[in-house]
N, C-alpha and C positions, 0 to 999 in steps of 0.2 A: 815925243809927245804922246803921252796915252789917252785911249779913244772911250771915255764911258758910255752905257749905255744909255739911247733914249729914254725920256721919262714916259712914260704911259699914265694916263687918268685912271681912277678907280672904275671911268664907264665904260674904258676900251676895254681895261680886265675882264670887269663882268660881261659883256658881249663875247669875249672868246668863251667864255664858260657856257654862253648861253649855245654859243655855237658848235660845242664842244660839249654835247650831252650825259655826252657815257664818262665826264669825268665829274669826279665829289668837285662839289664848290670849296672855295679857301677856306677856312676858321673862321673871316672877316665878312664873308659872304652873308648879306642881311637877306634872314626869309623875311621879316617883318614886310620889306619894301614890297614886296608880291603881291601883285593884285587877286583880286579874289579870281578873277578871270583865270590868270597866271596858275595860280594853285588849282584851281578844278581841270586846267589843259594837265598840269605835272599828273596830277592824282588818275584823269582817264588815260594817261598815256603810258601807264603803268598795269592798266586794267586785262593785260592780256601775256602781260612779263610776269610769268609765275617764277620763274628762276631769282626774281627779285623780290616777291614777298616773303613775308614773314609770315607763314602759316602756324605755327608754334605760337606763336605770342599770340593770333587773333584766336586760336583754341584755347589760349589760359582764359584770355578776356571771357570765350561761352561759359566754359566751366564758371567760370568767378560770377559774371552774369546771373547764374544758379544757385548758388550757394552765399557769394557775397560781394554784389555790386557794388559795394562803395569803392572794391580795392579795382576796380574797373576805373571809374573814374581817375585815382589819383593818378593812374599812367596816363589819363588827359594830361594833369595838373605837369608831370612832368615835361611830355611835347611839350607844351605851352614854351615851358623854361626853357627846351634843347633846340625848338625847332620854329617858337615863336607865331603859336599857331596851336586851338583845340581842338581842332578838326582833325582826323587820319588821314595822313600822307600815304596811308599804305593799303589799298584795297583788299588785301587779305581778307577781311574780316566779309565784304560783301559777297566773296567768290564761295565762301565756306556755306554763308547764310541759304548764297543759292541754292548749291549744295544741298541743303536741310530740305527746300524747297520745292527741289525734284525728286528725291526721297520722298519726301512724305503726302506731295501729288500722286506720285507712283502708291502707297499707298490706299488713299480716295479712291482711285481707277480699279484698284482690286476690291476694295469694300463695297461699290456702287455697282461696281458690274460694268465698266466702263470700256470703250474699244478705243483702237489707238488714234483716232481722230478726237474722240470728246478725248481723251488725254492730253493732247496737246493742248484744245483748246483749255482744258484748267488746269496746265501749268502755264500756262500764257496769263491765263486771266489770273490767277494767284500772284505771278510775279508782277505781273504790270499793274494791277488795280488793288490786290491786298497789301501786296506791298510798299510797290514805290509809289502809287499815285497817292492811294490812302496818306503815306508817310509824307511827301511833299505838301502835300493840304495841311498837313498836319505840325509837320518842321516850319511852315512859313506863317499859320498863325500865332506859335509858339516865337518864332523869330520874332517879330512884329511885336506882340504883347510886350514881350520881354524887354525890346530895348528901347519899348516905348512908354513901359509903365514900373520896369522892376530894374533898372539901373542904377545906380547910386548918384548921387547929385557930383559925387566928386570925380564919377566916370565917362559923364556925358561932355560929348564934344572931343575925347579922345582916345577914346574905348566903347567897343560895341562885340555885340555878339555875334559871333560867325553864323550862317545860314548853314555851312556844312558841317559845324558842332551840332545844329539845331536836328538833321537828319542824321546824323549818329547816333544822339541819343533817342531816335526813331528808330532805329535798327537794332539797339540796344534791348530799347523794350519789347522790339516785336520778339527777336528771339525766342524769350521764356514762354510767351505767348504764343508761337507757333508748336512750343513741343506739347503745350499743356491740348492745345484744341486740335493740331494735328498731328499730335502723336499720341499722347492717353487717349484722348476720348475715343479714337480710332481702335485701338484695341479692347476698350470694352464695350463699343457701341452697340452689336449686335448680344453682348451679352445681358448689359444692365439697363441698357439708354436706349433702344429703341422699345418701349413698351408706352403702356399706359398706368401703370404703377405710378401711385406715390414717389416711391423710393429712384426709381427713374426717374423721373422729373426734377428731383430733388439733387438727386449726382448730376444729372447734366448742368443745371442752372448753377447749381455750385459750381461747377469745373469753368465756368464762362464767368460767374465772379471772380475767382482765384486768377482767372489769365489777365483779366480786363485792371482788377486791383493792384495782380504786381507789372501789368503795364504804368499803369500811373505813377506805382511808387519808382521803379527806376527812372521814366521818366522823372519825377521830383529830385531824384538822388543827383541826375544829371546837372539843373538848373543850380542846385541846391551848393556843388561842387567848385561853378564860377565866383568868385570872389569879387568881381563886379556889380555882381546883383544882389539885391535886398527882399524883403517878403516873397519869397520862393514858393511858401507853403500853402499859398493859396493853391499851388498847381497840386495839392491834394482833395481839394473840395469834390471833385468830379467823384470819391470815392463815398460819401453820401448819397448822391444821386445812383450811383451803380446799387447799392447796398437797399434803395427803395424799389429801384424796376427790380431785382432780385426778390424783394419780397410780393410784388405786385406780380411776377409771374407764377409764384407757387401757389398764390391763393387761385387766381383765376385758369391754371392748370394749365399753363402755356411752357410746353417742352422746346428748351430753345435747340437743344442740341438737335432734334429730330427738326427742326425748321430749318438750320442749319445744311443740315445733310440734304434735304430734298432740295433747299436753295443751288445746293452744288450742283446736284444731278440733273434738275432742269435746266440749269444754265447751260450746259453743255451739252447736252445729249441733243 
């Protein structure tokens, strides 16, 4: 008489897998079923396995970020297809950012004249309030508008936008906007931009256009990428409104970058 094996359900499967960390799930294995909970525990419990990132692919994304975000998104467009999800499964991208982060704090500290206590305190304050908190305020009204005003009739009720695509493309945008305000302006600050010059005032407030405008446009590119959503391009209007306080600082002589700078060094000192 031969003895086949017990049947097993598809839930005892996935529980050994679930139990069973450090192996790939089957082919069959639905990330779709993942709760958002699920995916943000996957995603922080990766946050400190650099042997498992892909630091390679999140440098292509800066670079592309730079030169041409749209090819940034379609590697969204792809996860979506592979992985059933447009959010990044792979903290890469936020470890490098830091990265940038502590870099170019450590910069501030030497241009300010800074000692190593106000250093810490603003790279504390950069990463926790410039960055993430700013971006959370900012991913969750985005979130919200989005799938509350820009979904498609044929996507509601079974499709919605992820909150962690929503702070991605927070992180996306801040990037270019971190190298432009904490990295150019930082090496000509004492050259061109701290004066009372025309021509200073005019380079700084430009350089705080140029960050804030291609904030927004990648943001748009981001929104612009999901196929769920319709009227996207209203999330370019905000670049009118930049483009008026831009002109209303040059007339009435208000140097953002020197407010900028002193705002850091009082904060901390």
């Amino acid at each position: 008489m031969s003895l086949s094996p017990p049947s097993r359900s598809p839930s005892s499967i996935n529980s050994q897998f679930r139990r069973a960390s450090y192996l790939p799930p089957p082919a069959t294995y639905r990330q779709d079923c993942m709760s958002a909970a699920a995916k943000r525990y996957k995603y922080l419990r990766r946050l400190f396995k650099f042997q498992q990132m892909d630091f390679e692919s999140a440098a292509w994304q800066m670079l592309h970020l730079l030169v041409a975000p749209q090819k940034v998104y379609r590697d969204f467009q792809y996860r979506k297809q592979n992985k059933a999800q447009f959010a990044r499964d792979d903290p890469a991208f936020l470890v490098l950012l830091s990265l940038w982060l502590c870099i170019s704090s450590v910069g501030f500290a030497i241009t300010l004249g800074l000692g190593i206590l106000s250093f810490l305190k603003l790279l504390l304050y950069v990463i926790f309030v410039d960055c993430i908190s700013v971006g959370v305020v900012i991913a969750s009204l985005l979130w919200f508008v989005s799938n509350r005003y820009l979904l498609k009739p044929q996507a509601r009720g079974h499709e919605m936008v992820e909150w962690g695509f929503t702070f991605d493309v927070h992180l996306n945008a801040f990037f270019p906007l971190l190298l432009i305000l904490h990295g150019l302006q930082l090496l000509i600050y004492y050259v061109l931009l701290d004066n009372d010059w025309f021509i200073s005032r005019l380079a700084g407030n430009s350089l705080w256009l140029i960050a804030l405008g291609y904030y927004v446009y990648v943001t748009f590119l981001g929104y612009k990428s999901l196929p769920i959503l319709q009227g996207t391009q209203v999330l370019l209007y905000p670049l009118t409104a930049l483009l008026l306080v831009y002109i209303v600082t040059i007339v009435i002589g208000w140097n953002i970058s020197r407010s900028f700078m002193d705002f850091y060094h009082y904060r901390v000192v």
